[in-house]
N, C-alpha and C positions, 0 to 999 in steps of 0.2 A: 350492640349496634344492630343486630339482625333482627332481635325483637323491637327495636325502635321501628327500623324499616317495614317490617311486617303491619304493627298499628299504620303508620301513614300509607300506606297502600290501600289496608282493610279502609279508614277514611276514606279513600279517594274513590274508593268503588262504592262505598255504603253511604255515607252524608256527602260528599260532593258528585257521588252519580258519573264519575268519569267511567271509561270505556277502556282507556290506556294511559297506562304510567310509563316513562319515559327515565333510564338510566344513562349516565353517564358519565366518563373518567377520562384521565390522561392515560395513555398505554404506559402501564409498569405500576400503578397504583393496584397492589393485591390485594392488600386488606380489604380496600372497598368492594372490589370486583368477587370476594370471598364473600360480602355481605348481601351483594345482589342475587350470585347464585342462589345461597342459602334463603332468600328470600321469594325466590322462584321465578324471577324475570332470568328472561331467556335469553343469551345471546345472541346479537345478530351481527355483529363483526367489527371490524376498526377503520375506522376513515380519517384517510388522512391530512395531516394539517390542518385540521378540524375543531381546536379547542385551543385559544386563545389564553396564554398564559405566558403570566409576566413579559407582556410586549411580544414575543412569537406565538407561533403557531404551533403544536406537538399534535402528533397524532393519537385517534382517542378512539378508547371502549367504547361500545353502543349495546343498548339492552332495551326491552321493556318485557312488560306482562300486561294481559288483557283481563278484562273483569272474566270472562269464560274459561283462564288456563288452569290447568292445574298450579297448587301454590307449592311443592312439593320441591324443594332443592333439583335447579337442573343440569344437565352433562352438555359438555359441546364449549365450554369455557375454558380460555387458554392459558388457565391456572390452578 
């Protein structure tokens, strides 16, 4: 999964010319938040009641990377 994420990233910087990519999860989903780090979007914190699932509201991981970050697995993630 982390090499999947990396290609679509490389994508969105390179042929779609985006600027920032945008992560995001329900709080308590590791795995995925293991593939974001690894992928180098950075964490920027959890907001809550923020992600609509299954008819409520759960509060949720938030991330991104910018086309100028470094791509390099980052710290600061609270898993």
């Amino acid at each position: 999964m982390t090499e999947a994420a990396i290609a679509v990233i490389e994508y969105a910087f390179t042929i779609a010319a985006l600027d920032r990519v945008e992560w995001c999860a329900v709080v308590g989903n590791v795995p995925s938040a293991i593939v974001a780090r690894n992928a180098g979007i950075h964490y920027e914190g959890l907001r809550r009641r923020s992600m609509p699932h299954r008819g409520v509201r759960l509060d949720g991981w938030f991330g991104s990377i910018l086309r100028t970050d470094d791509r390099s697995p980052q710290g600061g993630w609270p898993v």
